[in-house]
C-alpha positions as CSV (number, residue, x, y, z in Angstrom):
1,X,-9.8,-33.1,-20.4
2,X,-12.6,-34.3,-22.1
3,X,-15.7,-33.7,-20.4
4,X,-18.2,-36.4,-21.6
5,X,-17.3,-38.5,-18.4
6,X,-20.0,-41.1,-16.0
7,X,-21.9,-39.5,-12.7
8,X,-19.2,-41.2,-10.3
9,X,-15.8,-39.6,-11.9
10,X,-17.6,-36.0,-12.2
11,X,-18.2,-36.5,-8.5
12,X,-14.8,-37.3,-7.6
13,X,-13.1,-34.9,-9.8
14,X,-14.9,-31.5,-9.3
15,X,-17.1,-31.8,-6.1
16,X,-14.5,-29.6,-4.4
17,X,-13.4,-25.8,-5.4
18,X,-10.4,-25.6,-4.3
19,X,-7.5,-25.7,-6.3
20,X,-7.1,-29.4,-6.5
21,X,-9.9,-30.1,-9.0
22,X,-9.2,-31.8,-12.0
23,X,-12.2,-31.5,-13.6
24,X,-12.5,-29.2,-17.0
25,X,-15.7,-27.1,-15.5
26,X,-16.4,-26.3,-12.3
27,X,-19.6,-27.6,-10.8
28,X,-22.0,-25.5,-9.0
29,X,-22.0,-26.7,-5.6
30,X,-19.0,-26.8,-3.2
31,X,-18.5,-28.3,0.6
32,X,-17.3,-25.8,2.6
33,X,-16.5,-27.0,6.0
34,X,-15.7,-23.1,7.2
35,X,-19.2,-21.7,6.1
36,X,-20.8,-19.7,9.6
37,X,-17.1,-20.0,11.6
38,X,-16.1,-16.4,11.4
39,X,-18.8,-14.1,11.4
40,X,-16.5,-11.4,12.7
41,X,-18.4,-8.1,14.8
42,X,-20.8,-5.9,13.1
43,X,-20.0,-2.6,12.7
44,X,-21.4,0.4,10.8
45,X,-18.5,0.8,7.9
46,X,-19.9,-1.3,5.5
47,X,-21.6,-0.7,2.3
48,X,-24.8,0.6,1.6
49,X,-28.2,-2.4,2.0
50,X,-28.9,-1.8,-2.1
51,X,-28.4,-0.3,-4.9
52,X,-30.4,2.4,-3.8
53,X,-28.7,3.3,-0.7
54,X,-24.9,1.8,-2.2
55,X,-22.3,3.5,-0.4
56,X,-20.6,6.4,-3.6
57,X,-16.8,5.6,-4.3
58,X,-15.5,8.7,-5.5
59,X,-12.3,7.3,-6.1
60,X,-9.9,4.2,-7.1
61,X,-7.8,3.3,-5.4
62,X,-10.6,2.7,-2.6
63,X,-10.7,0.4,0.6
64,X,-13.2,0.0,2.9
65,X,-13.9,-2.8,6.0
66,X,-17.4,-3.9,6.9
67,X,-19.4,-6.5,7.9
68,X,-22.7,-8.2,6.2
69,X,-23.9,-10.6,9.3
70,X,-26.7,-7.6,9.7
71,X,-27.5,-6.9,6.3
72,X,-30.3,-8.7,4.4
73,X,-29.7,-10.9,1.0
74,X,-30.9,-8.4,-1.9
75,X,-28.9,-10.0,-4.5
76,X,-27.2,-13.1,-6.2
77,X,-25.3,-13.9,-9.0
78,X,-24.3,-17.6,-10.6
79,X,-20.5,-17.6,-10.4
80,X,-21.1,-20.6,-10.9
81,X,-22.6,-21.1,-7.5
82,X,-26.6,-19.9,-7.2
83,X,-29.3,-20.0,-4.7
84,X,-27.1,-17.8,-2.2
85,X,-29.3,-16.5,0.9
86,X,-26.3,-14.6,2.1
87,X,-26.7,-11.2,3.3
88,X,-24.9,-8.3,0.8
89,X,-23.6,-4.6,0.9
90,X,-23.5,-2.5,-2.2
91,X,-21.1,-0.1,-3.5
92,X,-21.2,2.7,-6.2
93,X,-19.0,3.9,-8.9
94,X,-19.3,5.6,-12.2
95,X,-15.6,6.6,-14.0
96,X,-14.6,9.6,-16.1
97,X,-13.4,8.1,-18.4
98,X,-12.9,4.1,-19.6
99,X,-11.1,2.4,-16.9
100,X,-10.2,-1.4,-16.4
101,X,-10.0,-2.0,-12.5
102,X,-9.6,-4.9,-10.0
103,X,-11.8,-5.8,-7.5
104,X,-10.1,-7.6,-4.1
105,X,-11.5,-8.9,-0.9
106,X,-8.0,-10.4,0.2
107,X,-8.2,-11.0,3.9
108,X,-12.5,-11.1,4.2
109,X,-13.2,-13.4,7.2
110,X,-15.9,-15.9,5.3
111,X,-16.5,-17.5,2.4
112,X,-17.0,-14.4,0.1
113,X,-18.8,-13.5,-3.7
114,X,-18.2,-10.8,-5.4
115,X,-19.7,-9.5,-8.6
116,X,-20.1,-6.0,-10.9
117,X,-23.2,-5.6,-12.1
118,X,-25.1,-2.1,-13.7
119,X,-28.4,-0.4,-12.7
120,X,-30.7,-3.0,-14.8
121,X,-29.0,-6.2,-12.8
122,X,-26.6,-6.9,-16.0
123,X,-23.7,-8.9,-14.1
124,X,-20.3,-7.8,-15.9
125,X,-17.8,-9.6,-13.9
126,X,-18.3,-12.4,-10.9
127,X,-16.3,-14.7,-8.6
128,X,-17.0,-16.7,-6.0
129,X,-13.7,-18.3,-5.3
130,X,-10.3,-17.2,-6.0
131,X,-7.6,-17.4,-2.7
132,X,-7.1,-20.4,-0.5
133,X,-4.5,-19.7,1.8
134,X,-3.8,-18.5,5.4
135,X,-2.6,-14.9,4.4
136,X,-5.9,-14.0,2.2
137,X,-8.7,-16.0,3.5
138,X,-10.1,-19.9,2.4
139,X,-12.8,-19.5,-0.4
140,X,-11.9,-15.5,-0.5
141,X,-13.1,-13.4,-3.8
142,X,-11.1,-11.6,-6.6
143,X,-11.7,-10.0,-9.4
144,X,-8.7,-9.6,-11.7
145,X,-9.6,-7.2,-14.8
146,X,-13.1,-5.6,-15.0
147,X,-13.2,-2.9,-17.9
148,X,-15.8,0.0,-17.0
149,X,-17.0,2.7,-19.6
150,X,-17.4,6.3,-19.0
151,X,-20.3,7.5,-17.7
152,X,-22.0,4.5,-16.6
153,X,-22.8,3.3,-12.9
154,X,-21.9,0.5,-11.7
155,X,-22.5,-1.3,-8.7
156,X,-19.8,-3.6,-6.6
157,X,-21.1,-6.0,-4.8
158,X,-20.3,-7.8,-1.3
159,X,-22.0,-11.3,-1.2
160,X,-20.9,-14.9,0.4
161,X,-21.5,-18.1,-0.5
162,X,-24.8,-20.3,0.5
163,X,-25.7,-17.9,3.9
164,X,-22.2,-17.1,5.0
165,X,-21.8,-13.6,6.3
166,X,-18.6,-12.1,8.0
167,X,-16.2,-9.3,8.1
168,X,-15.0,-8.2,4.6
169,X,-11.9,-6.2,3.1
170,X,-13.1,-4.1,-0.1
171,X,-9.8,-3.2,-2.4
172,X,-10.5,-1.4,-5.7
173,X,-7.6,-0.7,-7.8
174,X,-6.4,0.3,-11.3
175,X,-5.6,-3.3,-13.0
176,X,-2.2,-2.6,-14.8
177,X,-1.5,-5.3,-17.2
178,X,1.7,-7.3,-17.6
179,X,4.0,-7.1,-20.7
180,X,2.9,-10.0,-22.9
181,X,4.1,-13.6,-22.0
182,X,5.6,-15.1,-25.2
183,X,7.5,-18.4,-24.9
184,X,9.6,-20.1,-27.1
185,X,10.1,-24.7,-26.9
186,X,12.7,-26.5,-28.9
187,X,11.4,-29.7,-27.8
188,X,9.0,-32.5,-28.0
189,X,5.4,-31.6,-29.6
190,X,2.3,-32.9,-27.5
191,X,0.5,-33.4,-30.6
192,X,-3.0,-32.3,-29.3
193,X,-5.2,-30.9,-31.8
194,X,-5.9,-27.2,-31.9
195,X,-8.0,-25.7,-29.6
196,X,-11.4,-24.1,-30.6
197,X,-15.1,-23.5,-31.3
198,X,-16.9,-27.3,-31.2
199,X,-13.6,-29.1,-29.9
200,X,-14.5,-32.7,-29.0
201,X,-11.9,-33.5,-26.9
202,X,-10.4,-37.0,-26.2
203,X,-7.0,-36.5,-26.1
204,X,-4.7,-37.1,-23.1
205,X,-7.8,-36.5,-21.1
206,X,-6.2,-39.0,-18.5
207,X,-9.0,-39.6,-15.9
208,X,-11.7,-37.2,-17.2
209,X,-12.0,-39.0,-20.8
210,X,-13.2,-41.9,-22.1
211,X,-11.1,-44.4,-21.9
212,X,-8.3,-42.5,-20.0
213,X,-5.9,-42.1,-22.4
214,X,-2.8,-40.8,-20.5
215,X,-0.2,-39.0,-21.9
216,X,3.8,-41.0,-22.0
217,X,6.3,-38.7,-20.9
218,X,9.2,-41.5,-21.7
219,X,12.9,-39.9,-22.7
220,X,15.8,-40.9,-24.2
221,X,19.1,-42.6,-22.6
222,X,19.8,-39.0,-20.7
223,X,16.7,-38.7,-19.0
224,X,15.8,-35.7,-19.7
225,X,13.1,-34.1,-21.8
226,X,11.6,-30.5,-22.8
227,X,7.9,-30.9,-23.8
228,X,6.4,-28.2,-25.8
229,X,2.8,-27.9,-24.8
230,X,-0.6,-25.8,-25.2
231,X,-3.3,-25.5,-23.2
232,X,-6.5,-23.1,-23.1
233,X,-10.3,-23.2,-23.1
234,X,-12.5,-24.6,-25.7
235,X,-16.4,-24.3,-26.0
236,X,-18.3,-27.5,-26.6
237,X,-22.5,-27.1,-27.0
238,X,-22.7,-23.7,-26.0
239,X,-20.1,-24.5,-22.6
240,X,-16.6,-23.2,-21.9
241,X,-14.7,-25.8,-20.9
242,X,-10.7,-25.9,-20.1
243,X,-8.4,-28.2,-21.5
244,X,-6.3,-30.9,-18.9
245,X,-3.5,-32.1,-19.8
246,X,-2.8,-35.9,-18.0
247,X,0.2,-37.5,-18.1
248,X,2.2,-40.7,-17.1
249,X,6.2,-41.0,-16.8
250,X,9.1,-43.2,-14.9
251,X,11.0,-42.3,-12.4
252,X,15.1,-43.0,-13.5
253,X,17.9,-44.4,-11.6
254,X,19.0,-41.4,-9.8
255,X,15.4,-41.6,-7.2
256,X,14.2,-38.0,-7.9
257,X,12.4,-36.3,-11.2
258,X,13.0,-32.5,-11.2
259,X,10.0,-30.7,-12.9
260,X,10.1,-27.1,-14.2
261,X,7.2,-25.7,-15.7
262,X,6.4,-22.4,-17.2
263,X,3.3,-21.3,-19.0
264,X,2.1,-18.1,-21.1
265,X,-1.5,-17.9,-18.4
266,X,-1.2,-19.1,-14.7
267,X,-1.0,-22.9,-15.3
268,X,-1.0,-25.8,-12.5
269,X,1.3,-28.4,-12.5
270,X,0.2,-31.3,-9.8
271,X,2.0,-34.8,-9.0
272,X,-1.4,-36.8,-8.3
273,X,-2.3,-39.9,-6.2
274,X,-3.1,-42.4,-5.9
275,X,-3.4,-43.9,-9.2
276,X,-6.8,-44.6,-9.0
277,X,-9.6,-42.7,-11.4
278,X,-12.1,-42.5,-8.4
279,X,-9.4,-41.6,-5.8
280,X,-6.6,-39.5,-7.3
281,X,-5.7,-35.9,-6.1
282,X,-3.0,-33.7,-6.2
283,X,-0.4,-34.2,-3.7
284,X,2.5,-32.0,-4.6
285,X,1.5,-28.5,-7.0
286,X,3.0,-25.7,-8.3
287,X,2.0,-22.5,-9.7
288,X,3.6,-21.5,-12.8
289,X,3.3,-18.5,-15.1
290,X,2.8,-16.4,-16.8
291,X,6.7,-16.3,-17.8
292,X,7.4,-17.2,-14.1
293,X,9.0,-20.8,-13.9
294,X,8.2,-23.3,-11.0
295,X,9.9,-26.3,-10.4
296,X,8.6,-29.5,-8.5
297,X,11.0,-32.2,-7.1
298,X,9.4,-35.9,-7.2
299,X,11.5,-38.2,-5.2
300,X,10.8,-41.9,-5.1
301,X,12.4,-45.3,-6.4
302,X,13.9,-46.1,-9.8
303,X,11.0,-47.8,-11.8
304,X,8.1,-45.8,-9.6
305,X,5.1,-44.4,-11.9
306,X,4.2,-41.1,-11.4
307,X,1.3,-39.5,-12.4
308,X,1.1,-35.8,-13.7
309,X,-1.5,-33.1,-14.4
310,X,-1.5,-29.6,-15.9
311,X,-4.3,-27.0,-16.6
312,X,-5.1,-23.4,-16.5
313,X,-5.6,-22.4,-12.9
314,X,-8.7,-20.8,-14.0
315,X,-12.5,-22.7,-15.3
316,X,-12.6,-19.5,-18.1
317,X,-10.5,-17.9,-20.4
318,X,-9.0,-14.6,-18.0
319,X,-10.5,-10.9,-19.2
320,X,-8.8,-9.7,-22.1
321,X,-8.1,-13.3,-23.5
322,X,-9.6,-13.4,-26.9
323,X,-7.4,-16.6,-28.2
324,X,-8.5,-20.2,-27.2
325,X,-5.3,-22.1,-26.1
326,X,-1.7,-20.9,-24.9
327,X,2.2,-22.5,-24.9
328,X,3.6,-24.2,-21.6
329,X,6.8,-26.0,-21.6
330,X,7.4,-29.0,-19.4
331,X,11.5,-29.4,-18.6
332,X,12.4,-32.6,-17.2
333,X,15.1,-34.5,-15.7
334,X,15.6,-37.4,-13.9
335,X,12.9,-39.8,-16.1
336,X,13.3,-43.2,-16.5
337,X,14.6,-44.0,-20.7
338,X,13.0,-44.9,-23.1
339,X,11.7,-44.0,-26.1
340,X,9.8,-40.7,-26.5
341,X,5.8,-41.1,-27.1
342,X,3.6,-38.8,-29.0
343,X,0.7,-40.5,-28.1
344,X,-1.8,-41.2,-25.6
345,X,-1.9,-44.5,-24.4
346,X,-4.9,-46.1,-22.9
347,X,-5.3,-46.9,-19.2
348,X,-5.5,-50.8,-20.0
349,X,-2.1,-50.1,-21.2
350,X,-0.8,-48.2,-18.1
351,X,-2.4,-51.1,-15.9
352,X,-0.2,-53.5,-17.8
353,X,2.7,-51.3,-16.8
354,X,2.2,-53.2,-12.7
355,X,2.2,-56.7,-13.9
């Protein structure tokens, strides 16, 4: 959580991009192993070389296929990554009338940026990262919600990361928005202060606060527990930042802790190890949210610690978000009892927990 934290833990917490960083804001460099090892086969379907010459959508939905290996680098955009020499196509589009669209480059061969920007270089929507599986692409782009006003151009662009180039898959589509997530708890309070504007935070900030204050997820005699929970983005000295949630609990008699989380935004839920600061990493997750319940079982030996982390799965509040934090409810079973704790406890005291 709490993102005052040395050189060495900001190094082992966010050097990656993938979905198993723990960190609170995303750094701007990544490693990449799959950068230059699909540049795909050029072709002549992709976009236009600039602005100038960007290939007219007349259109949405629209798809196109290209390639960018023989295209030059016109552009870049800090999402968060910057100093991108990789080569980039441009598309056109100006709506009728107000319009809030997607932008999707599910199954690109390489690692992909994308960004929306107008005729005098104003970015209005970026990403560099978004899908990390075998069915979309590693390090592929997407762009949930951009809102675009009448009568203005704007300008899509196909980029990569560092010099990557490759095939690409261009989807633009109407972005239809959910019914509103509202969730109800009749549990537990986590007790962490309310999100907002100048939020200093140092609570359960587990391995990215001072002093890694941890979060007990203790029970009572039935081992079980529902935790009511927020969890949102805060900005600190002119920086958004999101808020991590770390906890620590017990496995019970019974050998297995079944986890269900559900979340009002697209929230992680990770079992980490090992249970080491400058080591730990996820190595069970789940994906819940919003109003879609996931459930993790943690199996393992009666008196086992187990540590648990939750966060949004994105570094910035989603388009359309104008509040700073958001419910999530934790259900448990399976914990070892005890007496239900409130409040962070330090990692001295979780230390003393193995003597």
């Amino acid at each position: 959580m709490r993102h005052l934290i040395t050189i060495l833990l900001v190094l082992a917490l966010v050097s990656s991009a993938s979905a198993a960083d723990l960190g609170n804001t995303q750094n701007n460099t990544k490693d990449n192993p799959q950068v230059g090892q699909n540049p795909g086969t050029l072709d002549s379907r992709e976009g236009g070389e600039d602005m100038a010459t960007a290939f007219p959508i007349s259109a949405i939905p629209f798809t196109d296929t290209g390639n960018t290996v023989d295209n030059i680098d016109d552009y870049d955009a800090s999402c968060p990554y910057t100093g991108s020499i990789s080569p980039d196509v441009v598309y056109s589009f100006t709506p009728n009338t107000d319009v809030n669209i997607t932008v999707d480059l599910c199954g690109s061969g390489y690692d992909t940026k994308t960004y929306v920007m107008d005729a005098d270089y104003n970015i209005y929507a970026c990403n560099d990262d978004n899908y990390f599986d075998p069915e979309c692409g590693m390090y592929v782009s997407f762009i949930l919600n951009v809102p675009l006003t009448a009568g203005t151009e704007y300008f899509f662009v196909v980029d990569g990361y560092g010099g990557d180039a490759g095939d690409y898959i261009l989807n633009l589509s109407y972005y239809m928005a959910d019914p509103p997530c509202d969730l109800t708890c009749d549990g537990v309070l986590e007790g962490e202060p309310t999100l907002g504007p100048g939020y200093f935070d140092i609570f359960n900030s587990g391995c990215s606060g001072e002093g890694y204050p941890f979060q007990d997820l203790s029970t009572d005699s039935n081992g079980e527990l529902v935790f009511c929970c927020k969890s949102g983005w805060y900005d600190y000295e002119g920086s958004e930042f999101r808020d991590t949630d770390w906890f620590i609990t017990i496995i019970g008699e019974e050998g297995v802790i079944e986890w269900t989380l559900d979340a009002e935004q697209e929230t992680y839920g990770f079992l980490l190890g090992p249970h080491d600061c400058y080591e730990v990493e996820p190595i069970q997750t789940m994906t819940a949210g919003p109003c879609a319940p996931a459930t993790m079982v943690i199996e393992g030996s009666e008196g086992d610690i187990v540590w648990l982390w939750v966060g949004p799965t994105l570094f910035s509040a989603p388009a359309g978000f104008v509040e700073n934090e958001y419910d999530y409810v934790s259900y448990f079973t399976g914990l070892h009892s005890g007496v239900v704790a409130t409040e962070p406890i330090s990692f001295d005291s979780i230390k003393s927990l193995y003597r």
